[in-house]
C-alpha positions in Angstrom: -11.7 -54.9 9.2 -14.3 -52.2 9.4 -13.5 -47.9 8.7 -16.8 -45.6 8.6 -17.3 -42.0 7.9 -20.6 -42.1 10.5 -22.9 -42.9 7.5 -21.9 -46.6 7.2 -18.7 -48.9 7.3 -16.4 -50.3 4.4 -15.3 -54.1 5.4 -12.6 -55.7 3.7 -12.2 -59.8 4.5 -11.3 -62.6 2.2 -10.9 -60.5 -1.2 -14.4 -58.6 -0.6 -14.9 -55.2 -0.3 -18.3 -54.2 1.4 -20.5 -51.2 2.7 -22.4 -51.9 5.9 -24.5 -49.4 7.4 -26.1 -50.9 10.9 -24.9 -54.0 10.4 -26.9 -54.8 7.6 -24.9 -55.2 3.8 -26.1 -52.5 1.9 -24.0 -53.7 -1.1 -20.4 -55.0 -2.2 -18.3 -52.3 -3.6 -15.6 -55.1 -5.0 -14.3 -58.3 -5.3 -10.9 -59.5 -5.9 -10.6 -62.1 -8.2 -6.7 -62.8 -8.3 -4.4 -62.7 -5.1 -5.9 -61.4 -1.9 -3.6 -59.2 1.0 -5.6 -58.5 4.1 -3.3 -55.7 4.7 -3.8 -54.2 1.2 -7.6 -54.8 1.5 -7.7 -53.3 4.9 -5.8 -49.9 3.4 -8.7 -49.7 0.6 -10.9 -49.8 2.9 -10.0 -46.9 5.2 -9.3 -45.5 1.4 -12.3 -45.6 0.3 -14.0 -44.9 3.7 -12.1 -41.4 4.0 -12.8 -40.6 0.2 -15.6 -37.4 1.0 -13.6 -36.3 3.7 -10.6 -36.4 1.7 -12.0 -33.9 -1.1 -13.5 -31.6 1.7 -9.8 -31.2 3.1 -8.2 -31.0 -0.1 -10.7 -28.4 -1.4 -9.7 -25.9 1.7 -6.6 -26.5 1.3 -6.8 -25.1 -2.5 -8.3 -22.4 -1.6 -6.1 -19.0 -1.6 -7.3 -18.3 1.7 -6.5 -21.8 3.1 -5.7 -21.4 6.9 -3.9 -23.4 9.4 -6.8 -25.2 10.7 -7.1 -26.1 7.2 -4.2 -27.7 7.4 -4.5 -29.6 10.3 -7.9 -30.7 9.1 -5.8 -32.3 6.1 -3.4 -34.0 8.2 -5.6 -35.3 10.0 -7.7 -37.2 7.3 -3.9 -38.2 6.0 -4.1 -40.1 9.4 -7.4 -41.7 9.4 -6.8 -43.2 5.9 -2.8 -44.4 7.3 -5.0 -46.2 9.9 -3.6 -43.7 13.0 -0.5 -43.2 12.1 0.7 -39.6 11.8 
């Protein structure tokens, strides 16, 4: 399972945690060393994809002059990281 921001993709399989940028591993972000759930791993992995864009939507969002857009900016990050789902 692969989620990227445009700068590079996070990979989660068999308990590893990976960035990949052009197919080539940059370097492994983490390991799991007890228990491993594809689905959990998969989640981290959009997770940590969606972190920067994450901030940036939650920064507008605290501003006092936050606007609509800025809203459905945030929602839509909340997507990306659920994997789609609104």
């Amino acid at each position: 399972m692969g989620a990227g921001n445009g700068e590079g993709s996070i990979f989660a399989y068999n308990g590893r945690i990976r960035l990949e940028l052009g197919g080539t591993t940059l370097y492994p972000i983490a390991q799991i060393g007890c228990g491993w759930n594809e689905v959990e791993d998969e989640a981290n992995a959009r997770l940590i994809a969606a972190a920067p864009e994450m901030l940036a939507a939650l920064q507008s969002l605290a501003h006092p002059m936050a606007s609509d857009e800025d809203l459905q900016n945030a929602l839509a990050v909340i997507a990306k990281v659920k994997g789609g789902e609104a």
